[in-house]
C-alpha positions in Angstrom: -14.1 -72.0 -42.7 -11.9 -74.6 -43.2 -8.5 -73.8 -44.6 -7.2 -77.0 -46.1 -3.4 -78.1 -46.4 -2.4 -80.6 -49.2 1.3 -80.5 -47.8 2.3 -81.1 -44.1 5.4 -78.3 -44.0 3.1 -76.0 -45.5 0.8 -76.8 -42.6 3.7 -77.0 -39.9 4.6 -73.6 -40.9 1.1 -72.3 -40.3 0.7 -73.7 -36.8 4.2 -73.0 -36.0 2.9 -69.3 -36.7 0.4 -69.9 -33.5 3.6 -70.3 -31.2 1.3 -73.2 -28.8 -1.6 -70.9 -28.7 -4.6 -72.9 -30.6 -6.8 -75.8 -29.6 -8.4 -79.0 -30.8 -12.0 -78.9 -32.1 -12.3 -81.0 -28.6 -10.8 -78.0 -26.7 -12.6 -75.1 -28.1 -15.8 -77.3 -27.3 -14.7 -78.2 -23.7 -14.0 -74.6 -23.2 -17.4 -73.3 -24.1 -19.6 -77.0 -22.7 -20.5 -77.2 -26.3 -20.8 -80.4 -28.6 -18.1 -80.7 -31.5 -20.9 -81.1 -33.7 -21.5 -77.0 -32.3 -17.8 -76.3 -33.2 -18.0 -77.9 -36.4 -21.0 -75.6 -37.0 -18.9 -72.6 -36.0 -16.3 -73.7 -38.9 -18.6 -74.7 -41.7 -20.7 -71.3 -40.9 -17.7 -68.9 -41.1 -17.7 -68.1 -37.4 -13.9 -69.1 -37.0 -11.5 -70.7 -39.3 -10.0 -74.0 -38.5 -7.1 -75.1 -40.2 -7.1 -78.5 -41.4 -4.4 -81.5 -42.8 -4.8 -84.9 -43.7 -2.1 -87.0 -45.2 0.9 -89.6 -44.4 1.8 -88.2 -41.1 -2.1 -88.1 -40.1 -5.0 -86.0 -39.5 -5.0 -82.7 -37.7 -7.1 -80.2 -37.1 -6.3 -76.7 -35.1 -8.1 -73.8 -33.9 -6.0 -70.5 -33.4 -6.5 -69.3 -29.4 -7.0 -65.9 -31.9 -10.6 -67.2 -33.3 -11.9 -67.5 -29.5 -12.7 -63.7 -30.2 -15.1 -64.4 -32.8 -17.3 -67.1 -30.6 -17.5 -64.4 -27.8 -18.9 -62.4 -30.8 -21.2 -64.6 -32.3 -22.5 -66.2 -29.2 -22.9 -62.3 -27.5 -25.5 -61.7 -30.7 -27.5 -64.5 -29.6 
């Protein structure tokens, strides 16, 4: 799922929460050799949450390293 910011401190303060340890969509799908569009998939199908800000200071999207857990799951089912 994606958890949506509508202010950047509120999102700062979230990520700042991670302490470094999340990824890109880009990363998570370099680190499994899967497409975006497969990580995008993950997020829209409730497999891991990806938190998500669009605004003045840009557009950022983050992955906690803490979701990683839940792909090993889901892709262990398969």
């Amino acid at each position: 799922m994606y958890i949506d910011y509508k202010n950047y401190l509120d999102f700062e303060k979230q990520v700042n929460k991670f302490k470094g340890q999340y990824l890109s969509p880009g990363g998570v799908a370099k680190k499994y050799e899967v497409s975006r569009g497969a990580v995008y998939n993950w997020v829209v199908r409730n497999v891991i949450d990806a938190h998500r800000y669009s605004g003045p200071q840009g557009s950022f999207v983050v992955i906690s390293i803490d979701e990683l857990g839940k792909i090993e799951e889901f892709r262990s089912k398969d």
